[in-house]
N, C-alpha and C positions, 0 to 999 in steps of 0.2 A: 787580310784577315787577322783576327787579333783573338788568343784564346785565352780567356780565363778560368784560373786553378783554382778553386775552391777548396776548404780543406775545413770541415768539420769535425771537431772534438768534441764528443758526445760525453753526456754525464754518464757517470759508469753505469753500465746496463741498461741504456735511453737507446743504444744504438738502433736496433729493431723497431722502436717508436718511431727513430728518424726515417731509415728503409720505407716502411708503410707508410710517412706521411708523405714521402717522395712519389709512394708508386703509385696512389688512391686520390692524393689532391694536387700536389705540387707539378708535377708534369702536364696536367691538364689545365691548369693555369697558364704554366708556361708557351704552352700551343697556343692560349687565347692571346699572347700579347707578341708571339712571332719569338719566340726564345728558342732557341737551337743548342740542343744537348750534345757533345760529344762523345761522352762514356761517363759510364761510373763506377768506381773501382772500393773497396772494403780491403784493409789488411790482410793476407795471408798471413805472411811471417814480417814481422818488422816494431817496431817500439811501441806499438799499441794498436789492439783489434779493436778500437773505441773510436775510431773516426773512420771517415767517411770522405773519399777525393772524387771530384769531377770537373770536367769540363766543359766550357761553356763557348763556344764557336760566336763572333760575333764580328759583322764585316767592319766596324769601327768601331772606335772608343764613343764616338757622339752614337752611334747605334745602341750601345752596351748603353748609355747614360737615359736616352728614352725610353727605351723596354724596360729596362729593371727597374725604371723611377714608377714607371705606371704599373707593373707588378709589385713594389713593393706596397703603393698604393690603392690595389685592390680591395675592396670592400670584403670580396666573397672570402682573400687570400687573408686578410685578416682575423676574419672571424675563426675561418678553418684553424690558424693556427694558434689562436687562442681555447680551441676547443682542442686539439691535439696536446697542448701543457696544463690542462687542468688537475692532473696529476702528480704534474709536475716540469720544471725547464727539461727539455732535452741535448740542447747545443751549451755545452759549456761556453767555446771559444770558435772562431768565423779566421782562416788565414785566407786571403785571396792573393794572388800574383795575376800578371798579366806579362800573357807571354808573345813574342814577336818568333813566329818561325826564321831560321836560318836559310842562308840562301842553298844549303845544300839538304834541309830539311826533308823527307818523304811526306809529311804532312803540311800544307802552304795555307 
């Protein structure tokens, strides 16, 4: 298993635009192409309540490379999110990591 951290940094006061367009169209996307969410987490206390961390469960790196190529690739996922920034950008800046559980990890 191989999980990736996603880490968005939202343009000041976009964060809620991001939220909603996670909860209304992006997840149900997701479903359509086999994408396996593992949480998502918003700052409490920490260097900025403007981003946005999750993660993404994915049985391999070639798994993670077909789903998200055809996801990014969606026509509907497109549009969606060209209709979600007419307002304006909401993601400043995108960090990913990919992460390899430890062999003593509670999470595998």
């Amino acid at each position: 298993m191989v999980y990736e951290l996603r880490i968005y940094h939202c343009v000041p006061g976009r964060l809620p635009a991001l939220l909603d367009r996670f909860n209304s169209i992006t997840l149900k996307l997701w479903e359509k192409h086999g994408i396996k969410q593992a949480g998502f987490w918003t700052v409490l206390v920490g260097s900025s309540n403007q981003d946005l961390y999750y993660l993404l469960a994915w049985d391999s790196m070639a798994d993670r490379e077909k789903k998200w190529n055809a996801f990014a690739a969606d026509p509907e996922w497109l549009t969606a999110r060209a209709k979600t920034e007419e307002s304006g950008q909401i993601v400043a800046s995108v960090e990913n990591l990919f992460l390899a559980p430890t062999a003593f990890s509670s999470v595998k």
